[in-house]
C-alpha positions as CSV (number, residue, x, y, z in Angstrom):
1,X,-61.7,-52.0,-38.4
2,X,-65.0,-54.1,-39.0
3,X,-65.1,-55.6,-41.9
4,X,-68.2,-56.6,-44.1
5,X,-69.4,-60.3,-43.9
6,X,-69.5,-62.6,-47.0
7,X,-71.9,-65.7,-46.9
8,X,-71.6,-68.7,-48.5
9,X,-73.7,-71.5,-49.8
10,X,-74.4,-74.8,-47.8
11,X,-71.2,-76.9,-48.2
12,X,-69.5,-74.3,-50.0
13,X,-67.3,-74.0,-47.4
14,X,-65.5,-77.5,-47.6
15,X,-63.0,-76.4,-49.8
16,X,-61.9,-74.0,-48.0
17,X,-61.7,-76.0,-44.3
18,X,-59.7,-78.4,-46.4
19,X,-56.9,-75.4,-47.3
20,X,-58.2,-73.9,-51.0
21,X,-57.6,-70.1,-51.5
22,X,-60.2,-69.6,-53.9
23,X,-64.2,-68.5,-53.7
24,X,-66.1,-68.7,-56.6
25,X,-69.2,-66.7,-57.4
26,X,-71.2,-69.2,-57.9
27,X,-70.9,-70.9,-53.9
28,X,-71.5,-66.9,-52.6
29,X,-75.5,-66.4,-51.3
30,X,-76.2,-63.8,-53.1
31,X,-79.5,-63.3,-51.3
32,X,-77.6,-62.6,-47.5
33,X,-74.5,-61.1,-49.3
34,X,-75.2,-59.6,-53.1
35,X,-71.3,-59.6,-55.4
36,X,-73.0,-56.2,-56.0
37,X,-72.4,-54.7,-52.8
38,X,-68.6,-54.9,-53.0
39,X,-66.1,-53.4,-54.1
40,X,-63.3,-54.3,-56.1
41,X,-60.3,-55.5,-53.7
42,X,-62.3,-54.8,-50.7
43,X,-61.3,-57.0,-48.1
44,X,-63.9,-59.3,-46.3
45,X,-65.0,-61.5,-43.2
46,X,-65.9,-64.9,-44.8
47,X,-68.8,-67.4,-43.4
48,X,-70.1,-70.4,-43.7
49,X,-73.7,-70.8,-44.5
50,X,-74.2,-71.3,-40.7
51,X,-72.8,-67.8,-40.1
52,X,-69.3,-69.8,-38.3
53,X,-66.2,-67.7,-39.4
54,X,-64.1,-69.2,-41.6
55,X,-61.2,-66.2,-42.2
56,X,-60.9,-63.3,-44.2
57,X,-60.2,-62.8,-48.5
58,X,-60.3,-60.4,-50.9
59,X,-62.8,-59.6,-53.7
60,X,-63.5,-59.0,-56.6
61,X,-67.3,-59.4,-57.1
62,X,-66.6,-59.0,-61.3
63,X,-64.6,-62.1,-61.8
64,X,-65.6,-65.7,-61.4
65,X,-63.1,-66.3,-58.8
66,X,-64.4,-63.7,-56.5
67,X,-62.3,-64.1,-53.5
68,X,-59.3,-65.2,-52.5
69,X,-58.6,-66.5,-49.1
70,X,-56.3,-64.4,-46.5
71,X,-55.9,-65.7,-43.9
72,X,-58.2,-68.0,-41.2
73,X,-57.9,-65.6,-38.7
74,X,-61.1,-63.4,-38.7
75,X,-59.4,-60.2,-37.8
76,X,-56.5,-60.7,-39.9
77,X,-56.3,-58.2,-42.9
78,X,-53.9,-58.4,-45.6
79,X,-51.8,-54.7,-45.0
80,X,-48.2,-54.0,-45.0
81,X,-47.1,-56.2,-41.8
82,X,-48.8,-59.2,-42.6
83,X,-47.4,-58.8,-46.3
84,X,-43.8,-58.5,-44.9
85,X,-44.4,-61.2,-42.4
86,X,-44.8,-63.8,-45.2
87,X,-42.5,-62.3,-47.6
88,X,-39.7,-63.4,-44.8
89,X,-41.6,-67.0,-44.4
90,X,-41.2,-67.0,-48.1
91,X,-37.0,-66.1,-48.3
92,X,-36.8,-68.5,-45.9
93,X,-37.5,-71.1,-48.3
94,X,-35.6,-70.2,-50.8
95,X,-32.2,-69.1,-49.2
96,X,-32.3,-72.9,-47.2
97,X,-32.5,-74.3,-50.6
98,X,-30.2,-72.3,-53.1
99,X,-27.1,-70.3,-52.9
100,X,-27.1,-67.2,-54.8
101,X,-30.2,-64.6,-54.9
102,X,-31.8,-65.6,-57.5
103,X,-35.1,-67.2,-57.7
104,X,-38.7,-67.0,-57.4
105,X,-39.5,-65.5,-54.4
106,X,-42.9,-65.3,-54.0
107,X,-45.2,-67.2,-55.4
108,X,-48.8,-66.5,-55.2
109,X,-51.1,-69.1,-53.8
110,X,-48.4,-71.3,-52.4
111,X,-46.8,-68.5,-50.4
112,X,-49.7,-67.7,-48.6
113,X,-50.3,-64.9,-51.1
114,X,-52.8,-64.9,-53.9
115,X,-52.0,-63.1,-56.8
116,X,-48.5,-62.1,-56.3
117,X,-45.7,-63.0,-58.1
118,X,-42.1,-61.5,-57.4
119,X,-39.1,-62.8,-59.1
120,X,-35.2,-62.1,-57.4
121,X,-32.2,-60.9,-59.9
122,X,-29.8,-60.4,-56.9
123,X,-31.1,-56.9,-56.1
124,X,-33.7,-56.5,-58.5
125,X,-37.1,-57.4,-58.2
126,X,-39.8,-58.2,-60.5
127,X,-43.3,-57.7,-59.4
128,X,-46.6,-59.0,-61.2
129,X,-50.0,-58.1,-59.1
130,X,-51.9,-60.4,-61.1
131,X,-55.4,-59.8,-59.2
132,X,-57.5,-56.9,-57.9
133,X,-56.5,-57.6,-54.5
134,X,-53.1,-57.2,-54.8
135,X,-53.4,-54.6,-57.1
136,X,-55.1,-52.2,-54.6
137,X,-52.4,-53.2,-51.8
138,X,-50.0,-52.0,-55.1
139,X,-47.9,-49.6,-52.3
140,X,-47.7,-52.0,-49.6
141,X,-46.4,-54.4,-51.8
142,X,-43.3,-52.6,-52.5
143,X,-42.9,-50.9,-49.0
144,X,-43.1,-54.7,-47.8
145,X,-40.3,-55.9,-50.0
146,X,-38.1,-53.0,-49.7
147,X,-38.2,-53.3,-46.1
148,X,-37.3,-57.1,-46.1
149,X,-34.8,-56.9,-48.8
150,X,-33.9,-53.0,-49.9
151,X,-33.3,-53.9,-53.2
152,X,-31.9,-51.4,-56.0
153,X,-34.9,-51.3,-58.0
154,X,-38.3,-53.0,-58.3
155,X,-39.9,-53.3,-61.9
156,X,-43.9,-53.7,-62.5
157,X,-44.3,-56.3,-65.1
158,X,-48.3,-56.0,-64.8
159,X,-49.3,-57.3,-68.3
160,X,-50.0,-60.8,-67.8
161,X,-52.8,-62.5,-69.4
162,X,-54.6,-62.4,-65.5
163,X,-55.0,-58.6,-64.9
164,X,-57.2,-58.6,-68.5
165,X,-59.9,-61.3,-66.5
166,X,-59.4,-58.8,-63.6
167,X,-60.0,-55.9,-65.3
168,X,-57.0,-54.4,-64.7
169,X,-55.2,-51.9,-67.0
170,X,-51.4,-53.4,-68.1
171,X,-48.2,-51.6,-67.9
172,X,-44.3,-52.2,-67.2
173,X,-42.3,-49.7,-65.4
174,X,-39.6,-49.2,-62.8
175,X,-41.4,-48.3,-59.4
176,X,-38.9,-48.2,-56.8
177,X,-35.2,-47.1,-57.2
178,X,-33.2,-47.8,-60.8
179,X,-31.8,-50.6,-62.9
180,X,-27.9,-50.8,-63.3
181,X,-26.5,-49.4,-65.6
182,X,-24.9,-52.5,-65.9
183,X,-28.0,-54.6,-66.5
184,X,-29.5,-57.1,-64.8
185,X,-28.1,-61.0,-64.7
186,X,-28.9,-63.9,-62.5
187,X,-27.1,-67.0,-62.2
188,X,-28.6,-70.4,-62.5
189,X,-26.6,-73.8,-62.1
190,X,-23.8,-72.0,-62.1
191,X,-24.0,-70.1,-65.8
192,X,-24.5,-66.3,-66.1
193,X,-27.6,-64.7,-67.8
194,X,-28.4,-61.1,-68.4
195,X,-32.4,-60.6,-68.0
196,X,-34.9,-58.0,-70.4
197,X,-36.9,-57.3,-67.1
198,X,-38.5,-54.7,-68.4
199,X,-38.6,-56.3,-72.6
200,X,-38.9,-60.3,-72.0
201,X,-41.4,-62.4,-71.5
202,X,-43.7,-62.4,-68.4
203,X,-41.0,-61.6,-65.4
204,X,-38.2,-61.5,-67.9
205,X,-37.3,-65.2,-66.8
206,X,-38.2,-68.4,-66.1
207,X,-36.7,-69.9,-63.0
208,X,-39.6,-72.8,-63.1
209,X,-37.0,-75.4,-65.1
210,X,-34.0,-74.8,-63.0
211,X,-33.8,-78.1,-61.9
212,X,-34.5,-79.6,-65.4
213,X,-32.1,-77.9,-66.6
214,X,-29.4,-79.0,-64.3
215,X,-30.2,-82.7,-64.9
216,X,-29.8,-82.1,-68.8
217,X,-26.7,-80.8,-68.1
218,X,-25.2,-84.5,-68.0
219,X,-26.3,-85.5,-71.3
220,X,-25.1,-82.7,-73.2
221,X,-21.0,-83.1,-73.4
222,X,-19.8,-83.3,-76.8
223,X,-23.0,-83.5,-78.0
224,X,-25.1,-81.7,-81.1
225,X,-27.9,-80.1,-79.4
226,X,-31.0,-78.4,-80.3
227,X,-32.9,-75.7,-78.2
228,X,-36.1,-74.9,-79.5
229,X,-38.6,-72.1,-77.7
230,X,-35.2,-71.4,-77.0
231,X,-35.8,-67.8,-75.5
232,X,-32.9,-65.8,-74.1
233,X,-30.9,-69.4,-73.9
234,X,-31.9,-71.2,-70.9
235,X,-31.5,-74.6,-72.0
236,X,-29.0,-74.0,-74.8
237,X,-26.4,-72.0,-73.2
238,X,-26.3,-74.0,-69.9
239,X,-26.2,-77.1,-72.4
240,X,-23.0,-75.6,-73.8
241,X,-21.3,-74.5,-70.6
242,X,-21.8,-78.2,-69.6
243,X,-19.4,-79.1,-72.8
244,X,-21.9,-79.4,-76.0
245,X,-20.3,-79.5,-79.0
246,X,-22.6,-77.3,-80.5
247,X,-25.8,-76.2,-80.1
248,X,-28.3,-74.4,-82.3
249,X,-31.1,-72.2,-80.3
250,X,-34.4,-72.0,-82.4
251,X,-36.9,-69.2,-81.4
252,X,-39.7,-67.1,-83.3
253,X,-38.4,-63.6,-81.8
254,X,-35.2,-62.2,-83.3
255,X,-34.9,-60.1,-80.0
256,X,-34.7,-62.8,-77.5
257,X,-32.1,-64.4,-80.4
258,X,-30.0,-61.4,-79.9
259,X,-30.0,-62.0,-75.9
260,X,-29.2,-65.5,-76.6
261,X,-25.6,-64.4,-78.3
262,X,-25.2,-62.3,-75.7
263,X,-25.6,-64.8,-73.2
264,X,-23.6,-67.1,-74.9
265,X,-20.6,-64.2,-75.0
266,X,-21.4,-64.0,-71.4
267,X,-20.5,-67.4,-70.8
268,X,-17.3,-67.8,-73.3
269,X,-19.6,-70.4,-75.5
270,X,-20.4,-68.0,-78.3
271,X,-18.5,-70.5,-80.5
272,X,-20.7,-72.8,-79.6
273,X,-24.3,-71.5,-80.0
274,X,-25.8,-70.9,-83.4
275,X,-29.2,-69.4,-84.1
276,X,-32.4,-69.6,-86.0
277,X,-35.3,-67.2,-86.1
278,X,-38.3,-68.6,-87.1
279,X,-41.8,-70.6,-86.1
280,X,-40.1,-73.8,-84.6
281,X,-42.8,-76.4,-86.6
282,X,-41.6,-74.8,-89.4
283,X,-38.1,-74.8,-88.8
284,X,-38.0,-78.5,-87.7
285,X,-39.4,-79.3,-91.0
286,X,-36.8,-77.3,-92.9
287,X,-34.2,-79.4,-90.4
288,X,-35.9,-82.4,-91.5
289,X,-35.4,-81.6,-95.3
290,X,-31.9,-80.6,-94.8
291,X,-31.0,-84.2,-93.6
292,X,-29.5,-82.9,-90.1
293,X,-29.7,-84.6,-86.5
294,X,-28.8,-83.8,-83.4
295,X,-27.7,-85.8,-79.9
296,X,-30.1,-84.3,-77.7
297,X,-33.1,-82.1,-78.7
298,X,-34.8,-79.7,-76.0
299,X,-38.6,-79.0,-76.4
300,X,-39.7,-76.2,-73.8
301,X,-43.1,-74.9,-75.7
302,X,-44.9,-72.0,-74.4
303,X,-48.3,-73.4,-73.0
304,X,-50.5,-75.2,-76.2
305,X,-53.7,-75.9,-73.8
306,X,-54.5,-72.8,-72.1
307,X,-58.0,-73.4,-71.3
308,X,-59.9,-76.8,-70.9
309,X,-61.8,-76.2,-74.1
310,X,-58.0,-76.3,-75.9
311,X,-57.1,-79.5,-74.6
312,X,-57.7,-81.4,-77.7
313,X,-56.1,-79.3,-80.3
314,X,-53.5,-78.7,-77.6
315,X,-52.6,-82.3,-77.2
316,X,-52.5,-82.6,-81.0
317,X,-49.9,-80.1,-80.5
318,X,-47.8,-81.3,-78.9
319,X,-48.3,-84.5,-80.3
320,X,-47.0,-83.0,-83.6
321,X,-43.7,-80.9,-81.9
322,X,-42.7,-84.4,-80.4
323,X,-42.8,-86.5,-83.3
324,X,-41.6,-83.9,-85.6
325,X,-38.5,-83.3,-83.0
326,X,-37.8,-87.3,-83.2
327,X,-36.9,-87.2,-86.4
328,X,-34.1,-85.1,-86.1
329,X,-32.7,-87.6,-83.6
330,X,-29.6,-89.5,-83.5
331,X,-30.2,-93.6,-83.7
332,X,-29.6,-93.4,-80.3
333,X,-30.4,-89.8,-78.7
334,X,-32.3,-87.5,-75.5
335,X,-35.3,-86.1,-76.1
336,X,-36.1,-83.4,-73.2
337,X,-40.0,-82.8,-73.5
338,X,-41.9,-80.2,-71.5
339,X,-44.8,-79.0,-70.9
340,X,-46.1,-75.8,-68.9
341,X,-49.9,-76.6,-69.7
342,X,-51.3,-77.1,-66.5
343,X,-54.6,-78.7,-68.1
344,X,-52.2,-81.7,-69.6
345,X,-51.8,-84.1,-67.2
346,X,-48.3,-86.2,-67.0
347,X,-49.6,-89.4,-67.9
348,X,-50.8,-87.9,-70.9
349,X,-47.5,-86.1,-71.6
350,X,-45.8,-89.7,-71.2
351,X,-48.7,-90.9,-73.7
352,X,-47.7,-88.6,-76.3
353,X,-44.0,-89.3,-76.1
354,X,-44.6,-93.1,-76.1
355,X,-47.0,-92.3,-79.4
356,X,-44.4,-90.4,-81.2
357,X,-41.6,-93.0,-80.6
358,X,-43.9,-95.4,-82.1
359,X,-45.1,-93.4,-84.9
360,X,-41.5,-93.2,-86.3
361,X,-40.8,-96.8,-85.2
362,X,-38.3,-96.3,-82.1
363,X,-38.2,-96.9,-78.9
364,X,-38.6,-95.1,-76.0
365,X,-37.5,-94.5,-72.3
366,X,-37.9,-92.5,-69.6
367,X,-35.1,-91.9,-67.7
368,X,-35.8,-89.1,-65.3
369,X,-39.3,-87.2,-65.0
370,X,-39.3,-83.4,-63.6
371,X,-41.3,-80.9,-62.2
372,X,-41.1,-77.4,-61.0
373,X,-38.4,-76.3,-58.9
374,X,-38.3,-75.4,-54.9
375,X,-39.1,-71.9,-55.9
376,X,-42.3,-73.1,-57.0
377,X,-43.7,-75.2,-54.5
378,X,-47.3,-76.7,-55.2
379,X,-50.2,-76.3,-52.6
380,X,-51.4,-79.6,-51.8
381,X,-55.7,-78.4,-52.6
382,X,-54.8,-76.1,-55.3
383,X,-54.0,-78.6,-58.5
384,X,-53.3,-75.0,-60.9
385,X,-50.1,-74.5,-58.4
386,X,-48.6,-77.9,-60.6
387,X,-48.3,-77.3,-63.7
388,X,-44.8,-78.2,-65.5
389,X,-44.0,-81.3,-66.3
390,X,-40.5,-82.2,-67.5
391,X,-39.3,-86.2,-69.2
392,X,-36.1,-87.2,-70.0
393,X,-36.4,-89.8,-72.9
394,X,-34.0,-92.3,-74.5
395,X,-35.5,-92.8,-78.2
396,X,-33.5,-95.4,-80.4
397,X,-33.9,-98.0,-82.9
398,X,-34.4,-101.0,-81.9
């Protein structure tokens, strides 16, 4: 097959020599090689300005990242064999590094595979094709990852925030095969969670703070703590199968409350876990007025900067979660602050801590500082692939 050319400006090119994925539409000569021309997940040749080969990506001439890089092998085209060729590189990974089958299995950029996320719930997958490219390789995909793992079903979740820039219609279904009747349930750090694949929020999981959560583990027995973006009961019900004394899970959605109990019934800790529906700045302030404190506090927000233009009120943000959450500490208490904002940098995350401490006159310290898990490796041109940032804070009075 001979595949169209794509030409790009002078010096264009030296992010991509240096490893980057991504061509914008801005470094494409438009004069030698018009957006226009393409089609929309047609798969391309791509060239320096001097016409030298550089490898081969995938379009999308409507979008301001217009290609994403394949591979740096001019003939190589992104079909089913190549897709279960890195799918294996990608298990790889993961079964070296943790024990049961549950995990992010492929993701995106740092897998070699742009716009592809698939999470593992033993033998269910969840798929998000989160660009055009993947979208039109949509059968491939799943004949690729039921040939490498036959799973029992694989679930769509394609309604991401991504697919709208993309222009990609959303929708959530089972493609291949069916769900348990059972349910579906991972295990993470060694505590049991059933997963809304097809209800929750983006994959029906987040397997990004597994190792966080394992370290908070050790602050947590007999201890009062307090999840908030508490979700289905990541942080909360691992913090009270480590021995909390009790622990209160604070989320705005009543449904993912209900998976919480269930989780915590899961785990024999329901006697443990209490909840709270509501907007968690306003529930910390009702905490606040109702005089009670807690031995470790968990703040997991859902992303406040989302684009650069947000970073200011974003930071504010956050700045108000964290001091808010201090005072509803113990004299001498863990704060667990996180961030998923990949436009706030960890020196500013530390700022804001150090800030908050302040503002309420205490003192703070860092004892351990986290990041994404093995599941999520970062790719070391492509800054977006590092995004959480986890610290574990002493606050006291002095």
């Amino acid at each position: 097959m001979t595949l169209a050319s794509l030409r790009l400006n002078k010096n264009a090119d030296r992010r991509i020599k240096a490893g980057h994925l991504w061509i914008y539409s801005n470094e494409v000569d438009t004069k030698i090689s018009p957006l226009k021309q393409y089609s929309v997940g047609q798969q391309v040749r791509v060239e320096a300005s001097n016409g030298k080969v550089l490898g081969t990506a995938y379009l999308n001439p409507n979008t301001l990242i217009c290609g994403r890089i394949i591979s740096q092998n001019p003939d190589q085209l992104l079909d089913k064999s190549l897709l279960v060729h890195r799918i294996k590189i990608a298990l790889g990974l993961r079964e070296r590094v943790f024990p049961t089958p549950h995990y992010r299995l492929v993701y995106g950029e740092s897998d070699q595979l742009p716009g592809l996320v698939v999470d593992r719930f033993g033998d269910v997958l969840s798929v998000q094709l989160n660009t055009a490219g993947m979208q039109a390789l949509e059968e491939d995909i799943l004949d690729a990852l039921e040939k490498v793992l036959k799973p029992q079903a694989i679930v769509l979740r394609n309604d991401g925030g991504m697919r709208k820039l993309e222009g990609l219609e959303e929708e959530t279904r089972v493609a291949r095969g069916e769900l348990p009747e059972e349910g579906v349930f991972l295990e993470e750090n060694g505590v049991k969670f059933h997963v809304p694949v097809l209800t929750g929020q983006k994959t029906g999981w987040f397997y990004d703070h597994r190792m966080n959560r394992a370290r908070m583990q050790q602050y947590c027995k007999g201890k009062k703590v307090l999840d908030l973006f508490s979700y289905v009961g990541g942080w909360g019900v691992q913090a009270a199968a480590a021995g909390a004394e009790s622990v209160l899970c604070v989320d705005a959605s009543a449904v993912a409350l209900d998976e919480v109990e269930k989780n915590a019934e899961l785990n024999g800790v329901a006697d443990k876990v209490g909840t709270m529906q509501g907007d968690a700045f306003e529930a910390l302030k009702q905490l606040v007025q109702e005089g009670e404190k807690f031995d470790v506090i968990v703040l997991d927000p859902p992303a406040f900067i989302k684009r650069r233009k947000d970073i200011k009120n974003g930071e504010q943000a956050y700045k108000r979660i964290n001091q808010l959450a201090m005072r509803l500490l113990e004299k001498d208490a863990i704060l667990i602050s996180a961030s998923c904002s990949m436009h706030l940098a960890y020196d500013r995350l530390i700022d804001i801590v150090r800030g908050s401490a302040r503002h309420i006159d205490r003192q703070a310290q860092i004892l351990e500082q986290g990041h994404q898990g093995a599941d999520h490796p970062v790719h070391p041109t492509i800054v977006e692939t590092a995004y959480l940032k986890s610290l574990i804070v002493r606050v006291y009075r002095d």
